[in-house]
C-alpha positions, 0 to 999 in steps of 0.5 A: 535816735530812730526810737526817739525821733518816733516817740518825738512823732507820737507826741506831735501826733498828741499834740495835733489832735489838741489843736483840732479840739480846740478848734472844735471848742472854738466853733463861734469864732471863725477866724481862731477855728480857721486858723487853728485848723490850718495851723494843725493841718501844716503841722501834721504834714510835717510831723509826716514828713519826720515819720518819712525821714525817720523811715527812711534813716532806719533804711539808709544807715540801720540796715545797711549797716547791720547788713555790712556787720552781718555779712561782711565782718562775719566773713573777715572774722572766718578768714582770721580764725583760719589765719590763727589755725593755720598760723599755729599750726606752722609754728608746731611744724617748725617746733616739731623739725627743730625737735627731730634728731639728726640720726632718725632720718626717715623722721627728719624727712617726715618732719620737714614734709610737714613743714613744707606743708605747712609753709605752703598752707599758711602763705595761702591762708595769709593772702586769703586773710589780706585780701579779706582785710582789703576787701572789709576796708573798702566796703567799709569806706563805700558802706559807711559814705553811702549810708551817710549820703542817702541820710543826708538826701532824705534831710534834704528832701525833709528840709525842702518840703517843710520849706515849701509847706511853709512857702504856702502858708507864709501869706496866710501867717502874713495877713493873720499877723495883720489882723492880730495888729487891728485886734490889738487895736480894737482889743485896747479900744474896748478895754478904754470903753469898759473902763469908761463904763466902770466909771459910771456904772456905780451912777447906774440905777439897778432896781429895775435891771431885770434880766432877759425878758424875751421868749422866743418859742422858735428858739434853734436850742429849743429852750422858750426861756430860761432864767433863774427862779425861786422855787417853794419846798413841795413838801407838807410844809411848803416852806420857802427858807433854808438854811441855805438859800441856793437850795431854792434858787434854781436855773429853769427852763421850758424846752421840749413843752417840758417845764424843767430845772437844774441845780447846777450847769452840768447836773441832768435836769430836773422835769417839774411838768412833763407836758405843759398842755396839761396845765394852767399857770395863774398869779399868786397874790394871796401868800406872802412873797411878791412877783409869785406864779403857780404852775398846775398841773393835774397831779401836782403843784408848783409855786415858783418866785421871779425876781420882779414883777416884769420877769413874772409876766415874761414867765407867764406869758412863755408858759402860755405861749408854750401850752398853746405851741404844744397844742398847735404841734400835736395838731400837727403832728396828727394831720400828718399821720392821717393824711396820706398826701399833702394838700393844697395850702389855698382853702379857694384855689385849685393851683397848678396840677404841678405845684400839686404834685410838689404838696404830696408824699413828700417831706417839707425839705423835698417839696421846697427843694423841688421849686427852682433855684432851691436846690441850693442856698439863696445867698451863697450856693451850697447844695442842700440847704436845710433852712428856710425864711418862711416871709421870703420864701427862701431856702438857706444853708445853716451859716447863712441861716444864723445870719438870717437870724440876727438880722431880726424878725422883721426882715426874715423869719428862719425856720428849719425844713427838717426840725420845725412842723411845718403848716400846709399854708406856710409849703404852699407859700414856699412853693409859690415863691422860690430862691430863683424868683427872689434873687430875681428881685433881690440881686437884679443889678448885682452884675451891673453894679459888679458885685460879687456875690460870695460862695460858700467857702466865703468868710462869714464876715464877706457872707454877713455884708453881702446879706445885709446889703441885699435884704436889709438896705436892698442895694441891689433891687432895681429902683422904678420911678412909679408911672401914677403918683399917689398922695403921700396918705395913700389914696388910690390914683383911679380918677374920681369919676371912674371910682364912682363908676366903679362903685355904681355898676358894680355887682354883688354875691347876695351873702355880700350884699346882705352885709355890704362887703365886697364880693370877689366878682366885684373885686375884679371889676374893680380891678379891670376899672382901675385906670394905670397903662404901666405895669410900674405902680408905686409899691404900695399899689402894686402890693394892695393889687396883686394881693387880690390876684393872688400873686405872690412874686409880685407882692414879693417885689413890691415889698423890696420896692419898699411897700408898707404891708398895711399900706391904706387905700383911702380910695377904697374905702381904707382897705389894706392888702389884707383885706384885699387878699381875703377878697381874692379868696387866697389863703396863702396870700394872706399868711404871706402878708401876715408872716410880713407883719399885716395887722390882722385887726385893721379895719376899714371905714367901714369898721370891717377887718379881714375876719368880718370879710372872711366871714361875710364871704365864707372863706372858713380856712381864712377865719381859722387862720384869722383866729391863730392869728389873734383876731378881734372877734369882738370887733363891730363894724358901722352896723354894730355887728361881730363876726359871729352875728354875721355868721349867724345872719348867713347861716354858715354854721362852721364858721358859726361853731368856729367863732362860738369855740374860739370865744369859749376858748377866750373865756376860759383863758380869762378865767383860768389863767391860758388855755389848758383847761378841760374843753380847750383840748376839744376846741384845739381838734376842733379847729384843727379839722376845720383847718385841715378841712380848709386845706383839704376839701375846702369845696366842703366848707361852701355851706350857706343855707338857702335864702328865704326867698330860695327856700319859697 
């Protein structure tokens, strides 16, 4: 029984770990991974609680017993082997004095002697035998009932621990039974609701039901895109049919800037090109097949079939933004090597000697960690987040972080501190906001309203409602009627009389004055003139104000307010907070703005976007964020001037060379099919030193050439 009940225990033990696998396997769905783990969990213990008992009958009855057999009978069968001795041995005498004759006297006395002897002997060895026997017989008694006893104790102890485990669990089984009832419920609805839809799938049109188009470069897996292609025989006769047609079908993906394919799910993937940033991708129009691409690299070729002319341009296009990705990363990757502490992200702000300090030496998880509050989620409390929304400026746990995620781009941007590259503007953008000044915004009537917010052993369903109710519908922000009224086209409230003071006393930097842009100088006095007592503005005037004082919690504010980050000041000549931003001088102002969707090509009445005013006022860190961003540098202004023919007037030759490499950069793209070229690798160190420089020694890239009045 002992061996089996053991055996039985190692097979549970089996069993248990089969749970703990599938609730591994099960990692997505958290009320099955939840439970399965709680249910291993109960019944390890009482597979522990068995491996208890059955030790505790190995002691109670086995050895014991073996003990009583051992000892005890051992004893008795010594005293019934002399009992037997003994008794023969009287048996032999009484023989031996019935054979003695009657004339022999001295044998008849010798004989009786023996006898006598013998009798005495063996009456002492019989009560020595019956004590045995008593003594056998009551131990036997007392052995056996408490052998049995302490068995049934530990069965009682076994029995009442399994009573009370389940005790524990038996509300928990409850509420799963309840919601296995609403999965039913729900599992039947959508069962009606597929039905529904195989009824009128065969309505369906399905010539151009294409699959997923989307890329997405900031993928968590890595993978930009993946889908099914057509691949064309590399060999001399680069032949497209085969005898059978999954040999040229295959699963490509891009991942690690590698262009790779699999025949099979679980086969290694096959490397087509090993670094994408030594390679072109173009249409193919002249051979026979349709929707054909052709990926170049400098040794090798690869023509490639999508299933439709839309998938062939998502392709392309993930190629592309694949190539310049890996350009941007090696930049990266180079500045952080050559760079012995982090700089200031601001290209024309010195910054707190200690948000320096935060900049230097230091990996982006730690610099971000160091701001207040960040030392743990934003929306939960772990400790140690390893996660980040770069348009918030929160840090995130990884649960919170994937919901993060599905609440799309626009709400929040999810970027790892640990795994992604990390830009000097986008650190110094975390480092100016934080976990601490967001919930400040984000969670301000959380304790008036008596919510509760969720911890982080909180359900991910409770976490996901709490997410959404504070970024999503901002439930939580607190509402302020707004002291000055604006028109709903967003003018600005400055009366007009003031506005044309503001106009006419108004001074100008002489590089501003020459292109007619706003200068800082006249930025500020424009600020100081604006008539507003309340510090509650309307969102989208508190947002165009605090992007030219650099603030950025109040600009954090004014979007949770609900301002429209392009928001327009009809007042001000159409400017946006954009603009505004490149006016204060603020490089991280303006990737804040940008990371929350500002349009980098708006322009002013005066035709003038963020890069002409970047431009005119010689911001060149601003310029290079501008370009990453895909500004028009074709664009003209009222005057008929691009960019670079401002910059050519002002004679700042970085910005200069910056916009000449940028539109060679743009030519050859058009001509090749995207950047990749020969000379784009040149461009891209180019302009990763200007950037650099920006965030470095941006005192350097002050160079206006003296005016001709200065130089007489």
């Amino acid at each position: 029984m002992i061996d089996t009940g053991k055996a039985f225990c190692a097979a549970n033990n089996q069993f248990m770990n089969g749970i703990r696998d599938l609730a591994q396997y099960s990692s997505k769905d958290v009320l099955v991974e939840n439970s399965l783990m709680k249910f291993s969990e109960t019944l390890q213990e009482m597979t522990n609680y068995h491996t208890i008992l059955f030790d505790q009958t190995q002691r109670s009855i086995k050895a014991q017993l073996q003990t009583f057999v051992k000892e005890d009978i051992r004893k008795f069968k010594d005293a019934k082997k002399q009992f037997e001795k003994v008794s023969e041995e009287k048996e032999n005498a009484l023989v031996k004095n019935a054979q003695v004759q009657r004339n022999k006297q001295h044998e008849v006395e010798e004989a009786t002697n023996i006898l006598t002897a013998t009798r005495k002997c063996f009456r002492h060895i019989a009560l020595d035998y019956v004590l045995q026997m008593n003594v056998l017989q009551s131990k036997r008694r007392s052995e056996i009932l408490k052998s049995m006893l302490s068995f049934m104790y530990a069965h009682l102890t076994f029995f009442h621990q399994g009573y009370d485990l389940f005790s524990e669990l038996g509300p928990y089984m409850k509420d799963l039974g309840a919601q296995l009832d609403r999965l039913a419920v729900d599992a039947a609805k959508e069962k009606r609701d597929m039905e529904q839809k195989h009824s009128t799938i065969q309505q369906k049109d399905f010539s151009s039901d294409d699959t997923k188009l989307e890329y997405n470069v900031d993928a968590a897996n890595g993978i930009v895109m993946e889908g099914y292609l057509f691949k064309r025989a590399s060999n001399a006769f680069k032949t497209w049919n085969r005898k059978k047609p999954d040999h040229i079908r295959r699963w490509f993906s891009i991942q690690n800037n590698q262009l790779v394919y699999q025949k099979k799910f679980k086969d290694n993937p096959t490397v087509v090109v090993e670094d994408l940033r030594l390679c072109t991708v173009k249409h193919c129009e002249d051979i026979e097949r349709r929707f054909c691409f052709e990926v170049v690299s400098p040794t090798k070729s690869c023509m490639l079939q999508a299933d439709s002319e839309k998938l062939r341009q998502a392709w392309i296009k993930a190629v592309q933004t694949s190539i310049a990705t890996a350009y941007r990363e090696k930049g990266d990757e180079s500045e952080k090597q050559e760079k012995k502490c982090f700089p200031s992200a601001g290209s024309l702000e010195p910054g707190s000697e200690s948000k320096e300090k935060l900049l230097k030496g230091e990996s982006a998880l730690q610099r971000v960690q160091c701001i207040a509050g960040n030392a743990s989620c934003c929306d939960c409390g772990l400790a140690d987040p390893r996660w980040a929304s770069i348009n918030l400026g929160i840090t995130l746990c990884i649960e919170c972080s994937g919901i993060h995620r599905s609440l799309g781009v626009h709400f929040s941007k999810v970027r790892s501190l640990t795994l992604d590259t990390w830009e000097p503007e986008l650190l110094k953008l975390m480092c100016e906001l934080g976990n601490d000044v967001i919930n400040r915004i984000y969670e301000a009537k959380v304790e008036k309203m008596g919510v509760k917010k969720p911890q982080s052993s909180s359900q991910r369903q409770e976490k996901e409602a709490y997410i959404r109710a504070k970024y999503v519908e901002r439930k939580f922000v607190a509402r302020h009627l707004a002291s000055v009224s604006l028109p709903e086209d967003g003018a600005s409230a400055v009366p007009q009389h003031q506005e044309e003071k503001r106009h006419s006393s108004s001074e100008r930097s002489p590089q501003a004055d020459k292109h007619g842009a706003t200068s800082p100088k006249e930025g500020e006095k424009q600020e100081a003139s604006v008539l507003c007592d309340s510090k509650q503005l309307p969102p989208g005037l508190q947002l165009y104000r605090a992007a030219y004082k650099k603030n950025l919690p109040d600009m954090a504010e004014a979007l949770a307010h609900g301002a429209e980050v392009n928001w327009v000041n009809i007042a001000e000549n159409k400017s946006t907070p954009l603009i505004q931003a490149v006016l204060g001088g603020s490089l991280v102002t303006c990737e804040f703005l940008l990371q929350n969707g500002a349009n980098v090509n708006h322009r002013d009445v005066k035709g003038r976007g963020p890069l002409h005013h970047a431009t005119v006022l010689g911001h060149t860190g601003q310029v290079c964020l501008f370009l990453k961003r895909g500004a028009n540098q074709h664009a003209t202004d009222e005057e008929g001037k691009d960019p670079l023919s401002i910059a050519v007037e002002a004679a700042n030759a970085d910005i200069v060379t910056l916009l000449r490499l940028a539109k060679m950069n743009e030519e050859m793209r058009e001509s090749e099919g995207l950047c990749g070229q020969p000379g784009d690798e040149i461009y891209q160190d180019i302009f990763r030193d200007f950037s650099q420089m920006a965030s470095n020694n941006p005192e350097k890239l002050n160079r206006f050439q003296q005016s001709d009045s200065q130089k007489s």
